[in-house]
C-alpha positions in Angstrom: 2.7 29.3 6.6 5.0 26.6 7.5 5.2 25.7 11.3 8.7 26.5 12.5 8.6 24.4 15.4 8.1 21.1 13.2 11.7 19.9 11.6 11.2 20.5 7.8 11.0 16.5 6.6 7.8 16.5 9.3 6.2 19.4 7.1 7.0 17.7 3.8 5.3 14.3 5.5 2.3 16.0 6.7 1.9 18.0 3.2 1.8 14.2 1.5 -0.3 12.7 3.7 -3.2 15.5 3.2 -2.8 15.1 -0.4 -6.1 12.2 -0.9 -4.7 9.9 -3.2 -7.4 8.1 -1.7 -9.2 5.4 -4.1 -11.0 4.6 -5.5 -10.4 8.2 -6.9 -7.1 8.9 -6.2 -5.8 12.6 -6.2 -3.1 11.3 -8.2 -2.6 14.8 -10.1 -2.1 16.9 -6.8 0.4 14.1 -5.7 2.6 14.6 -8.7 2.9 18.1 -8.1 4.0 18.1 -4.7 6.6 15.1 -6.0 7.9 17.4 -8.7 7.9 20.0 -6.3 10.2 18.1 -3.8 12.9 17.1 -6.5 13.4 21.0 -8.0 13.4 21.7 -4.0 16.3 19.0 -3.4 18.0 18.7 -7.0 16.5 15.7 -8.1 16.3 14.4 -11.6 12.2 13.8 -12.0 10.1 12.0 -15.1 6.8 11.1 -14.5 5.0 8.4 -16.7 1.5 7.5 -17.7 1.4 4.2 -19.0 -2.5 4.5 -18.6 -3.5 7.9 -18.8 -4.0 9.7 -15.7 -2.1 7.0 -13.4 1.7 8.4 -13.3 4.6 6.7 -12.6 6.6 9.4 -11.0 10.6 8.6 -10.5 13.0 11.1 -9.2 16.7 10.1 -9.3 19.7 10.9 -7.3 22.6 10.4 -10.1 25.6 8.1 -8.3 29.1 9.4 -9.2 29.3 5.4 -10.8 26.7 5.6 -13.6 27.7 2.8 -15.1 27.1 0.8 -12.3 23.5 -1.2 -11.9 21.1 1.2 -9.8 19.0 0.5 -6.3 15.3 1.3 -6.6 13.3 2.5 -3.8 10.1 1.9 -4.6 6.6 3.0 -2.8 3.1 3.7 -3.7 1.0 6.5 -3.6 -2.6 5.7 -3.6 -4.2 4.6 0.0 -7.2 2.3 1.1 -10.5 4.0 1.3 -11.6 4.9 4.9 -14.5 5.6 7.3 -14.0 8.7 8.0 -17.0 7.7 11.4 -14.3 5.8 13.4 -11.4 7.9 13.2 -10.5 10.8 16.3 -8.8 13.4 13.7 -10.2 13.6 9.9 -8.1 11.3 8.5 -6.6 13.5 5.5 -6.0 16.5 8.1 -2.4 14.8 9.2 -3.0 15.9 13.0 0.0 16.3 14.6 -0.6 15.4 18.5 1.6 14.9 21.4 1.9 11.7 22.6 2.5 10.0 26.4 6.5 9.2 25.9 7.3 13.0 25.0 6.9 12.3 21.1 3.9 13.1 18.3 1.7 11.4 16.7 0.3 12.0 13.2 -3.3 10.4 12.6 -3.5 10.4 8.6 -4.8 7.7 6.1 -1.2 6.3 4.8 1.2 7.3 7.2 1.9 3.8 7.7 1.1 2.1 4.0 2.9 3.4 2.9 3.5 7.0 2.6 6.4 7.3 5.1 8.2 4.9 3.5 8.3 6.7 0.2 8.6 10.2 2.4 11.7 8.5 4.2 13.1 7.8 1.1 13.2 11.1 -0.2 14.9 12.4 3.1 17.4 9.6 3.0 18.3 10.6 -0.7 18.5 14.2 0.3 21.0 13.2 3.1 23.1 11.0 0.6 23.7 13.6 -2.4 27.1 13.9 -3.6 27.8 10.8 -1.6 26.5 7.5 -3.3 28.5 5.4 -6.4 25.1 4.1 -7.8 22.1 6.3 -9.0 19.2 6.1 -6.7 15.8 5.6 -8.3 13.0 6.3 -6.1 9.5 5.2 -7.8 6.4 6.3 -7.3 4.0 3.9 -8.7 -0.3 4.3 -8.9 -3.2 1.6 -7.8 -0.7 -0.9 -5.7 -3.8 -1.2 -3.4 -6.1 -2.4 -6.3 -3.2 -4.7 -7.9 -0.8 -2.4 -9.4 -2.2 -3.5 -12.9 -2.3 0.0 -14.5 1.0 1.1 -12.3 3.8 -1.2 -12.0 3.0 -4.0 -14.0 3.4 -1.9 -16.9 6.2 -0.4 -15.4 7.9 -3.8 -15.6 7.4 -4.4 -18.9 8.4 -1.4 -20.3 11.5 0.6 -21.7 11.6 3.1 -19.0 12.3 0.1 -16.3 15.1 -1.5 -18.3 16.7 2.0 -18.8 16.9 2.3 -14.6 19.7 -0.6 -15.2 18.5 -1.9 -11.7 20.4 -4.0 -9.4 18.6 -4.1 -5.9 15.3 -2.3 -4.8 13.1 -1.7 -1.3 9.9 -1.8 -1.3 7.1 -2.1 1.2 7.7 -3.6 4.7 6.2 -3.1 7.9 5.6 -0.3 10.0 8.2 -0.1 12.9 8.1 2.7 15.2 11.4 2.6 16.0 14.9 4.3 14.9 15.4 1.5 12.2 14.1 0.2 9.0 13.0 -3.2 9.0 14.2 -5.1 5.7 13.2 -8.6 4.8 12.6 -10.6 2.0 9.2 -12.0 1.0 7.5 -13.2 -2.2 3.7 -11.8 -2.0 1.4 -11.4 -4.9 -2.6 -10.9 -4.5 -4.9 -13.9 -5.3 -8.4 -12.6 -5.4 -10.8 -15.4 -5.4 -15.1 -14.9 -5.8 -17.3 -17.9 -5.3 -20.1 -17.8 -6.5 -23.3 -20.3 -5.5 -26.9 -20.4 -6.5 -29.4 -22.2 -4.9 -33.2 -22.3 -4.7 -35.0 -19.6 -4.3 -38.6 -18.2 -2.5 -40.7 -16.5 0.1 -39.0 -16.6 3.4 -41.4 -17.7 4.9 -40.5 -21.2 3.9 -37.8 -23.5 4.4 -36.4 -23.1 1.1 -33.7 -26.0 0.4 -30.5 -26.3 -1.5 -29.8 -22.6 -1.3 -27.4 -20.5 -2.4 -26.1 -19.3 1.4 -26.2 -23.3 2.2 -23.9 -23.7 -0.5 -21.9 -21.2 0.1 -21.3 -21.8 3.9 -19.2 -24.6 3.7 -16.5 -22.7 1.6 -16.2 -19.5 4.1 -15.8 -22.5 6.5 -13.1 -24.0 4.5 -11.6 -20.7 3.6 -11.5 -19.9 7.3 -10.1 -23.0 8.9 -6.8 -22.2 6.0 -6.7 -18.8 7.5 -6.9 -20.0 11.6 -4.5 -22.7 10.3 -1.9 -19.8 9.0 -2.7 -17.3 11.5 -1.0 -20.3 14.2 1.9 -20.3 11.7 3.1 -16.4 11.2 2.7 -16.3 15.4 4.9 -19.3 15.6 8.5 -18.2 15.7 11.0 -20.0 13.5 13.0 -23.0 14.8 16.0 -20.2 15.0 14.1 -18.5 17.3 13.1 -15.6 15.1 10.0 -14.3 14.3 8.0 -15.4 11.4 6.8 -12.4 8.5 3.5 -11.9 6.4 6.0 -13.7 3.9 5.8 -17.3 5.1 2.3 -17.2 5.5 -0.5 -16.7 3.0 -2.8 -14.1 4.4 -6.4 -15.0 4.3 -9.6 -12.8 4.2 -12.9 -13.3 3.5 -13.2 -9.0 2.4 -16.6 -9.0 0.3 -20.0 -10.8 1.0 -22.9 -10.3 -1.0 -26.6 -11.9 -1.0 -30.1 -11.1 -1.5 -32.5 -7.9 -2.8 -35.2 -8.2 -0.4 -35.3 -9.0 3.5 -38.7 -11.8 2.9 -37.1 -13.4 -0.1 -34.2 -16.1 0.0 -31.8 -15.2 -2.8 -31.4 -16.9 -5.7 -26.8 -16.3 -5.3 -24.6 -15.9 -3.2 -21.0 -14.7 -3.7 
């Protein structure tokens, strides 16, 4: 039973955020459901997609009393970055609701922030605007953003489906702002997923082993990391108008996977 005490577009947001579209196995199935379940709730036109089977592309539309006209597209996704479950105070697909310090709540859920209550807010914001916008309102629900969007909206792009929206302008992900406002810029980003991969000499450890794979690779993570200390003094920078800069002047830099050896007494024969 619902909580009473919590406004309703709370409720709806914690529902989503316990649904674990979590991947690398996303609960994509559930999360269509309770989609389809807000637009027959709100009046929503709703299609869902699978341009690879079992990854939906779920739009529900708010029809603009200007058809004709070219639609906006609010765009999220729905899968979230896997988690250790170790670190966090509340289980991190329970969407605790706590009381904070300044008189507010907190909810601790994997993708409150990326990016579920963006997509949640859009929803709301379309349920506040019925009967009260010229252009339809598309907002998209897309699958595997966090691995590349490759089976999700790059086929989306390509496809029929998109170029029936008849877009003109679309939101998509920003950054979390915990205040009464939506922050909107504009930023070209697009992944660039680089593995290096050395191979050096190999034997017992108990030797000094030369030219080996780690040697090798050393000197890249070096380079790699200077480029991201070098950026990192550029996005804390502001601009020369005084503003501040965004993740989309910089190129953000990670070294995210590291992988060597089989065997604690034996130097590997690669590194990557």
């Amino acid at each position: 039973m619902a909580d009473t005490s919590i406004p309703e577009s709370v409720q709806r947001f914690i529902e989503y955020l316990q649904i674990k579209t979590v991947q690398p196995t996303p609960d994509y199935a559930s999360c269509t459901a309770y989609l389809q379940r807000q637009a027959l709730d709100a009046g929503f036109e709703f299609r869902a997609i699978e341009f690879v089977p079992g990854k939906p592309v779920v739009i529900l539309t708010l029809p603009g009393t200007s058809p004709s006209l070219p639609s906006i597209i609010l765009n999220s996704h729905t899968d979230v970055v896997p988690v250790f479950e170790a670190s966090w105070t509340h289980p991190p697909f329970g969407a605790h609701r706590v009381a904070s310090a300044d008189g507010g709540h907190r909810i601790y859920a994997r993708g409150t922030q990326d990016m579920k209550i963006v997509g949640q807010a859009y929803l709301e914001a379309m349920r506040q605007l019925k009967g009260a916008v010229r252009r339809t309102v598309h907002a998209v629900f897309v699958p595997d953003e966090e691995i590349g969007g490759h089976d999700g909206m790059a086929k989306f792009v390509e496809s029929a489906e998109f170029r029936q929206l008849n877009a003109g302008f679309a939101l998509d992900e920003g950054m979390a702002n915990p205040h009464e406002a939506l922050r909107v810029f504009y930023g070209e980003r697009a992944p660039c997923w680089i593995r290096f991969v050395a191979r050096g000499n190999t034997g017992h450890g108990s030797q000094f082993i030369e030219d080996t794979a780690a040697e090798k690779l050393l000197p890249v993570i070096e380079h790699m990391m200077t480029f991201r200390s070098e950026q990192l003094q550029v996005f804390q920078r502001p601009r020369a108008d005084g503003s501040l800069c965004t993740l989309g002047d910089v190129t953000s830099t990670n070294l995210t996977l590291l992988q060597s050896g089989v065997q604690h007494n034996i130097v590997p024969e690669s590194a990557s």
